[in-house]
Legacy VTK file of the C-alpha trace (Angstrom):
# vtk DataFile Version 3.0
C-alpha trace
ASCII
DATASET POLYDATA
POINTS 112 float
15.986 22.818 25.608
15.770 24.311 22.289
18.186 24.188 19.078
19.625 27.598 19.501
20.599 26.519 23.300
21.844 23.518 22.565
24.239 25.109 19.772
25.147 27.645 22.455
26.216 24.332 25.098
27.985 22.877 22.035
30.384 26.003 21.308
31.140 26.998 25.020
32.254 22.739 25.135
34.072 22.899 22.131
35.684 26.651 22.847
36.397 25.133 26.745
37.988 22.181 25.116
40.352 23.797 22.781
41.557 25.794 25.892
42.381 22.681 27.472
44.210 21.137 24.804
45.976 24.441 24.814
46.862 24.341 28.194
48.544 20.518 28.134
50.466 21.515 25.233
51.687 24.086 27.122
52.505 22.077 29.788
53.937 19.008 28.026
57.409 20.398 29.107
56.801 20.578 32.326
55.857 17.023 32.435
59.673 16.329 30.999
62.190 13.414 32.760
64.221 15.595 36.160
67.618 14.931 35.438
69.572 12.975 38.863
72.784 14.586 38.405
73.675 15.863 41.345
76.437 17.675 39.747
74.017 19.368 37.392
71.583 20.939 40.160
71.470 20.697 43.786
69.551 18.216 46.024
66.924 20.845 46.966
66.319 22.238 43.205
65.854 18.459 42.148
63.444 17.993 44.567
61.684 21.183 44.142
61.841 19.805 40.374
60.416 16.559 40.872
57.549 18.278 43.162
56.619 20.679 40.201
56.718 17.242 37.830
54.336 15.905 40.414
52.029 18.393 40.126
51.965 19.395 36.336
51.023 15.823 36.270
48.180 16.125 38.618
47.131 19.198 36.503
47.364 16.800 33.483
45.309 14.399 34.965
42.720 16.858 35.952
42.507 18.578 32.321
41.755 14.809 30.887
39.237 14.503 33.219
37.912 17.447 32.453
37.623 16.501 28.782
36.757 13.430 29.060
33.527 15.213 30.656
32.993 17.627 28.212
33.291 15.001 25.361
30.798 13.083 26.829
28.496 15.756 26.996
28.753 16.389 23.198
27.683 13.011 22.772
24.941 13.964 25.154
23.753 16.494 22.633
24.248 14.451 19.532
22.188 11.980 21.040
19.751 14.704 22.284
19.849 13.641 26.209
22.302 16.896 27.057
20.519 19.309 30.043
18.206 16.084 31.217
19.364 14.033 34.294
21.095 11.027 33.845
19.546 9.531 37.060
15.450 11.204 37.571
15.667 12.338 34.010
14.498 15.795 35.013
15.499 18.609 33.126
19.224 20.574 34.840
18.664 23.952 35.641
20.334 25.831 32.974
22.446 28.283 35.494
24.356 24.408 36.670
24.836 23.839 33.259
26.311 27.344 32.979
28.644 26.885 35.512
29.402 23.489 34.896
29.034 22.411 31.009
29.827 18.636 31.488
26.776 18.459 34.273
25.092 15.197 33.692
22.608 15.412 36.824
20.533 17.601 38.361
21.735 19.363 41.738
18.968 17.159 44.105
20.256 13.602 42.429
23.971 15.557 42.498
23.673 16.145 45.769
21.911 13.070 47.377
LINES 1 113
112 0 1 2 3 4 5 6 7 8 9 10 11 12 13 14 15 16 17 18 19 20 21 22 23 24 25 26 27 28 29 30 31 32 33 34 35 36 37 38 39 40 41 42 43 44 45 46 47 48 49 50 51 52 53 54 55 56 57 58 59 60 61 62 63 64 65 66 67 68 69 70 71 72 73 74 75 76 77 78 79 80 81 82 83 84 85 86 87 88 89 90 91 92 93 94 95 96 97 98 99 100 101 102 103 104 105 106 107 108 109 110 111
């Protein structure tokens, strides 16, 4: 893989993780302590509350993932080892990378 692809792979990580810092500030609020007053809201709107807190959570949890993936990949490039199999060490297809930036292994070691 040459320079100029490499800097493409670096801005489309960087650009994909600002969105998802973006996107968990957004949702910070969502994330926020349901209040148990049952005088305040009903028993079904607390519970449909607490299910939303559930799963902006889970949506949390996923976005961290996420950039914990796409972090390591920059290190993959600073260290010059991005678009190369972590396992055969063969070079990954550049449409996989495409579609997935944070790919670390080709799609036969992916998929075996």
């Amino acid at each position: 893989m040459n320079d100029s692809e490499l800097e493409h792979f670096r801005r489309l990580i960087r650009e994909k993780l600002t969105e998802l810092e973006r996107g968990s500030k957004a949702a910070r609020d969502a994330q926020g302590v349901v209040e148990l007053d049952q005088q305040a809201i009903g028993r079904l709107s607390r519970m449909d509350a607490l299910q939303n807190q559930a799963m902006a959570k889970a949506q949390q949890a996923r976005r961290d993932l996420e950039a914990r993936r796409l972090t390591a990949a920059l290190h993959r490039i600073d260290e010059g080892e991005y678009g190369y199999c972590e396992d055969c060490g063969d070079e990954i297809a550049r449409g996989r990378l495409e579609l997935d930036l944070a790919a670390s292994r080709c799609v036969s070691c992916a998929s075996g």
